[in-house]
C-alpha positions as a LaTeX table, in Angstrom:
\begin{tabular}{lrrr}
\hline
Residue & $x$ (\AA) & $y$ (\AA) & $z$ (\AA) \\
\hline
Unk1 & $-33.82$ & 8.63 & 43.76 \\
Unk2 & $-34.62$ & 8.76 & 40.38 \\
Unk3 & $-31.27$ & 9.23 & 37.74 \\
Unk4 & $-31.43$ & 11.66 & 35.28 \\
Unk5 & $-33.09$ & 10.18 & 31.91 \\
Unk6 & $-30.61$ & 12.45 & 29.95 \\
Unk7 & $-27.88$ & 11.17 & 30.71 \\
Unk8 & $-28.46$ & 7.46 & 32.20 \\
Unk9 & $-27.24$ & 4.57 & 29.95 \\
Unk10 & $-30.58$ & 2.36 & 29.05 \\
Unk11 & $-29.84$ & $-1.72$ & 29.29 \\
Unk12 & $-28.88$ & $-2.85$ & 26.09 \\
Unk13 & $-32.06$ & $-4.25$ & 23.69 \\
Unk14 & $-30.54$ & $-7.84$ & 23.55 \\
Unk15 & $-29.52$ & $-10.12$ & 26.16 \\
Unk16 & $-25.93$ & $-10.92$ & 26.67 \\
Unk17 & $-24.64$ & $-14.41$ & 27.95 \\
Unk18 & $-21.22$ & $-13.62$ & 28.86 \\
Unk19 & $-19.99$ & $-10.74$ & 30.50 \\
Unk20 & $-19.21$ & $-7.54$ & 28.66 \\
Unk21 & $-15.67$ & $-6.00$ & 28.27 \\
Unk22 & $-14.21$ & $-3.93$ & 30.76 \\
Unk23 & $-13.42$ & $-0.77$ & 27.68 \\
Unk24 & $-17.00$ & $-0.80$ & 26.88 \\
Unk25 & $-17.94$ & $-0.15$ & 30.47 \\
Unk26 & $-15.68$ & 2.54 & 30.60 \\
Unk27 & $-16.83$ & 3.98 & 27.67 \\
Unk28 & $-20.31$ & 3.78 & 28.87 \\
Unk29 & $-20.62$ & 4.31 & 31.97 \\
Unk30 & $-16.98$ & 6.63 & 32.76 \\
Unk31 & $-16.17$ & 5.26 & 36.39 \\
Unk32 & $-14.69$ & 8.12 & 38.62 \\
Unk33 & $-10.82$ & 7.93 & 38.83 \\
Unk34 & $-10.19$ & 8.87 & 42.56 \\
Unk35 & $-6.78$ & 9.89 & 43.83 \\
Unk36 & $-4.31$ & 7.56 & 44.00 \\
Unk37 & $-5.42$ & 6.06 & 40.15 \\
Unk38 & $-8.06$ & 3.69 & 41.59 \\
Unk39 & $-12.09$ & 3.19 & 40.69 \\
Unk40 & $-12.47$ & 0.94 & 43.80 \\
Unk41 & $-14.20$ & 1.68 & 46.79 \\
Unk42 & $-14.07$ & $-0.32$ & 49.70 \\
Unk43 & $-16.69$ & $-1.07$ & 51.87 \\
Unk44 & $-17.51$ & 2.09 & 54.57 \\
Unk45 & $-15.51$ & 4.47 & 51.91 \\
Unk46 & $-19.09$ & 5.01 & 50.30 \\
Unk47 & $-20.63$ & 8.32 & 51.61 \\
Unk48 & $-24.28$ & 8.27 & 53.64 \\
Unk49 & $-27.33$ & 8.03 & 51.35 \\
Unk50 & $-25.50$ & 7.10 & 47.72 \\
Unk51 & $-27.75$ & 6.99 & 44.90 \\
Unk52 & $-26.84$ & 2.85 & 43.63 \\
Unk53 & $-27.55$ & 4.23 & 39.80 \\
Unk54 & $-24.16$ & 5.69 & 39.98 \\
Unk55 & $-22.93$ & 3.00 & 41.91 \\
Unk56 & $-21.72$ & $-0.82$ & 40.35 \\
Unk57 & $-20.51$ & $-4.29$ & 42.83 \\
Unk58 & $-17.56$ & $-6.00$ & 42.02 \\
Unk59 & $-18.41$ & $-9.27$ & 42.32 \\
Unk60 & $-15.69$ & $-12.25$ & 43.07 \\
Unk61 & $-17.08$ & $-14.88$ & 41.01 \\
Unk62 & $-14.74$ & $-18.09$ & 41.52 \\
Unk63 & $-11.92$ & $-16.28$ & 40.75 \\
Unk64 & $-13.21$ & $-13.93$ & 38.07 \\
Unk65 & $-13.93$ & $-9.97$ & 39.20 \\
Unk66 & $-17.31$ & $-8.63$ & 37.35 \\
Unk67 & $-19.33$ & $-5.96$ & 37.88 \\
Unk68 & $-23.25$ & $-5.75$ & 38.34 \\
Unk69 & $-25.19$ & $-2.63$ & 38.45 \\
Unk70 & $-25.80$ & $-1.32$ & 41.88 \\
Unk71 & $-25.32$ & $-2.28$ & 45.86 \\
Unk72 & $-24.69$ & $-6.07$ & 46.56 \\
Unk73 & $-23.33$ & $-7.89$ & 49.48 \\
Unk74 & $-22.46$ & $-11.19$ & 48.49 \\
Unk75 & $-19.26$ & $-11.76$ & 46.34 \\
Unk76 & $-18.79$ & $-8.27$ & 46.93 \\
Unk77 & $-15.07$ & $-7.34$ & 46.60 \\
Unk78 & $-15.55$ & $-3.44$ & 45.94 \\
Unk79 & $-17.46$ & $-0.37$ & 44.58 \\
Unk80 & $-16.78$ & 1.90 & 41.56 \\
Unk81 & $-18.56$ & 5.23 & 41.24 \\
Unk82 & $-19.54$ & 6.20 & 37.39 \\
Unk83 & $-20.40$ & 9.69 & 35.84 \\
Unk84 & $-23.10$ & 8.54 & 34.37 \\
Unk85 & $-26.13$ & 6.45 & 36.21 \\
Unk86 & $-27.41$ & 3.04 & 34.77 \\
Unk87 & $-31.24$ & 3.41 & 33.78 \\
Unk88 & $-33.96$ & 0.99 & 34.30 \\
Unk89 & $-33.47$ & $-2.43$ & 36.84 \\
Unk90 & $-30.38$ & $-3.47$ & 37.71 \\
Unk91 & $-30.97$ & $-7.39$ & 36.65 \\
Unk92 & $-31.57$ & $-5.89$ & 33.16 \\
Unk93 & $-27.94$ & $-4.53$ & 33.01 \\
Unk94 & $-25.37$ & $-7.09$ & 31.98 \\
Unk95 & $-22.39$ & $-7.91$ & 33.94 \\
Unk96 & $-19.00$ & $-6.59$ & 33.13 \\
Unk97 & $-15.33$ & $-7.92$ & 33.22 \\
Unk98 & $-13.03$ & $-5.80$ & 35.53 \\
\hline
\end{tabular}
């Protein structure tokens, strides 16, 4: 499934060696606040069929939690469901601190 081009956030123009903040992801991308206060999901919350544009990993990176754009199984610590998609490849999407 394609996301909508209106509202999906392009990857950035230049190439980013560390991770990103956390605030600019949120101001980007507005992960979904479920009840309770949390973003995370936990594996088997996620409904059948999810589109992964709305859809970022956290990652458990030696100790450091970052997020990469879409489904991914190793690392993986959690889920968090955005408003808005992420546009074009995942790998072209920097990571994220959480």
């Amino acid at each position: 499934m394609t996301p909508n081009l209106d509202t999906a956030v392009a990857p950035p123009k230049r190439c980013y060696r560390r991770p990103r903040r956390w605030e600019t992801f949120e101001k980007l991308f507005e992960p979904i606040e479920r009840d309770g206060g949390t973003v995370l999901w936990y594996p088997g919350e996620v409904g059948p069929d999810p589109d992964p544009h709305d859809w970022w990993t956290v990652l458990d990176c030696d100790g450091r939690l970052l997020l990469a754009a879409g489904f991914h199984f190793v690392n993986r610590f959690a889920f968090i469901r955005c408003a808005r998609p992420w546009g074009g490849e995942p790998n072209d999407h920097p990571e994220y601190l959480y």
